[in-house]
N, C-alpha and C positions, 0 to 999 in steps of 0.2 A: 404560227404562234411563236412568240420571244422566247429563247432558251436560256437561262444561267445556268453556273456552274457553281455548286457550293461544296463546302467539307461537309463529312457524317459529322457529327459529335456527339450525338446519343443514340443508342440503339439496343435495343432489345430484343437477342436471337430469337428466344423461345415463341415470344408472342408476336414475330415479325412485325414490326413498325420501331421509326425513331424522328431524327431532325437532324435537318438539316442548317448546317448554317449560310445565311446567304450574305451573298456578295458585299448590297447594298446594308446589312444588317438585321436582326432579328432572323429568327429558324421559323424553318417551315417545317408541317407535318409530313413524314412519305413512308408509304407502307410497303410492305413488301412486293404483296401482288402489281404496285405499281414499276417495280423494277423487271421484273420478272424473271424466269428460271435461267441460272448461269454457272457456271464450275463453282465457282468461291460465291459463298453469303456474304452480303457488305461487311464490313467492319470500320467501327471508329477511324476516322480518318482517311476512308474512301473520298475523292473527287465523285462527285455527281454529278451529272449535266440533265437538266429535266426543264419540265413546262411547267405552267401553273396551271392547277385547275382547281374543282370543286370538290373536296373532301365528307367525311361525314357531317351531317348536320349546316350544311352550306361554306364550311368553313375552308379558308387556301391551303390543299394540298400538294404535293409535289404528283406530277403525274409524267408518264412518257419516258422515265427517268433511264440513263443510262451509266453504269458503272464504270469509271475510267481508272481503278486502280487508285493506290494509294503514291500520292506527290511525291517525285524525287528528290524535290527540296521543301523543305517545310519554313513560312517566315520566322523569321528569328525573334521575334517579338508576340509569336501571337500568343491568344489566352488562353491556359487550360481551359478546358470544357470542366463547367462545374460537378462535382462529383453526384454521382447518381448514386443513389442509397436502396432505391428503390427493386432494384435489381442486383441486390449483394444477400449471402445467404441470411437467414434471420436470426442466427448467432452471433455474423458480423455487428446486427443491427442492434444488438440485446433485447431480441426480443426469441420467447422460445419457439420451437418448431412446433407442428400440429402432432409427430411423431419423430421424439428424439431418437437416434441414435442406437442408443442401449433397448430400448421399447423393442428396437428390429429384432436386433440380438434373440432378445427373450421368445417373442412372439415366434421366431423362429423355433427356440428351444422346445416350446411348449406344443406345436404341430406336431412336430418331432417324436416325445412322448407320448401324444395321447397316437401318433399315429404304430409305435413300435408296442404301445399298451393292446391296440384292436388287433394289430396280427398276432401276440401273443394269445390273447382270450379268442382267439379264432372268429373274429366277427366278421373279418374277410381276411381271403388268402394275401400270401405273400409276394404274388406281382405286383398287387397295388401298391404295395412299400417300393417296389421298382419302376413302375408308373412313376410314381413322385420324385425317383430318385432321378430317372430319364428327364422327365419336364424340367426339374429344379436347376440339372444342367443345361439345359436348353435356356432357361433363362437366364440365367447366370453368363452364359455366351452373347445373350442380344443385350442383354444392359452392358456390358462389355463392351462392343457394337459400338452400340447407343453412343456410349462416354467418348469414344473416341473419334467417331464424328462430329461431336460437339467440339472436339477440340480443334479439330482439322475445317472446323465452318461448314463440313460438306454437310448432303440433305439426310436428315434424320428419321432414325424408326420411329413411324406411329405410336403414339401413348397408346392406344386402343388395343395396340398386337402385344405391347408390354402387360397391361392389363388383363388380355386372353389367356396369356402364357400362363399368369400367377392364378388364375381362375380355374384353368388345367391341369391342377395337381404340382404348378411349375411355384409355388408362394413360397415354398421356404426356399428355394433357389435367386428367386428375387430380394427376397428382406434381404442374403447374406449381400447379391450384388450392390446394391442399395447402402449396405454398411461398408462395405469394403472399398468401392468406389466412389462413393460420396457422392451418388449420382441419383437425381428426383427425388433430394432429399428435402426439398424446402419450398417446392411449388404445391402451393395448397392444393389446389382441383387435386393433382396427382396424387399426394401422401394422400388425402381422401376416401381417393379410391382404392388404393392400396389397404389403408385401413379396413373398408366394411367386407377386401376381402379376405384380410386376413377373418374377420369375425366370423364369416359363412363357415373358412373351413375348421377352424376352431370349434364353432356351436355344433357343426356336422360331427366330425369326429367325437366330441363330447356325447352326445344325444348321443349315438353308436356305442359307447365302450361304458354310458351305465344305464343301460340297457333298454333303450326306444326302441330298438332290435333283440330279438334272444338271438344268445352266443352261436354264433353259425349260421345264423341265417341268411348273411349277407353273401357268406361265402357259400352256403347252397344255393342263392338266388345267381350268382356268377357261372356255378357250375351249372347248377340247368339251364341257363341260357346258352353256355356254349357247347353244351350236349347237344341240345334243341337247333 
């Protein structure tokens, strides 16, 4: 089968897939999977040499594709790539986020207290306040991670292990990374899920310190289990 060779000029790290622009004119579709795994993720203005094939829905994908680097000389004439909007934060866009900003901040604050509120009224002891402390750092180190493979193109941590971590007592360590690095801050699925988990450990700790549990219970059910 015939090979071209086109430029990227649109692409979308997060959700791997873009276009290619071809030779004879008009882009083609190419996904990731069709490039496959390599030190560097493409980026705009990669050379590609690939085949044609059949993409979703019957439609010409790029297939077979092979990354040759970006051109060491670029034409002097050619066309910007028109600006992609679709993939810029949604403040750029004027349009609001699903969870601004400050929302983190707060929802942070407020775990926070209700969680310094239940070790105080003894609803449980005070490792769980070091539990959350330990996770929250822990999180705060893989969004860290995270941001800086995003920037370096290399292959990135799992949403799924981000999601575990804030699930694990690690949520206020995540909102603060999330605020601080400006990172998963504006992909809906994400903030999403981020969201209802903020709401689990809110409703939890809430329901705990006025009083779903009497005062101490939680912390003798801790201690008889690890008597036991």
């Amino acid at each position: 089968m015939a090979r071209e060779t086109g430029i990227l000029v649109d692409w979308h790290d997060t959700r791997g897939f873009g276009f290619i622009q071809r030779p004879a004119g008009g882009k083609i579709y190419v996904h990731m999977k069709s490039i496959g795994k390599s030190v560097e993720r493409p980026k705009v203005g990669d050379s590609l040499s690939y085949e044609i094939g059949k993409g979703m829905g019957g439609r010409p994908a790029a297939i077979n594709v092979h990354n040759q680097g970006t051109p060491a000389r670029q034409p002097a004439q050619a066309p910007a790539p028109a600006p992609d909007i679709s993939n810029k934060p949604a403040r750029a866009r004027g349009e609001p986020g699903l969870m601004s900003i400050s929302i983190r901040v707060a929802a942070a604050a407020v775990i926070l207290v209700l969680l310094a509120n239940n070790i105080m009224l003894e609803r449980f002891p005070v490792w769980v306040g070091v539990l959350y402390l330990i996770a929250g750092i822990a999180s705060f180190v893989f969004y860290q991670s995270d941001k800086r493979a995003a920037a370096r193109r290399e292959w990135r941590e799992p949403e799924r292990r981000l999601h575990l971590l804030d699930l694990t007592f690690g949520i206020i360590g995540g909102l603060l990374a999330q605020h601080v690095l400006r990172h998963k801050t504006y992909k809906p699925g994400f903030v999403t899920v981020t969201a209802l988990i903020t709401a689990l450990h809110v409703l939890t700790l809430g329901l705990i310190m006025f009083g779903v549990y009497a005062p101490g219970s939680v912390g003798d059910f801790f201690r008889q289990f690890f008597r036991g």
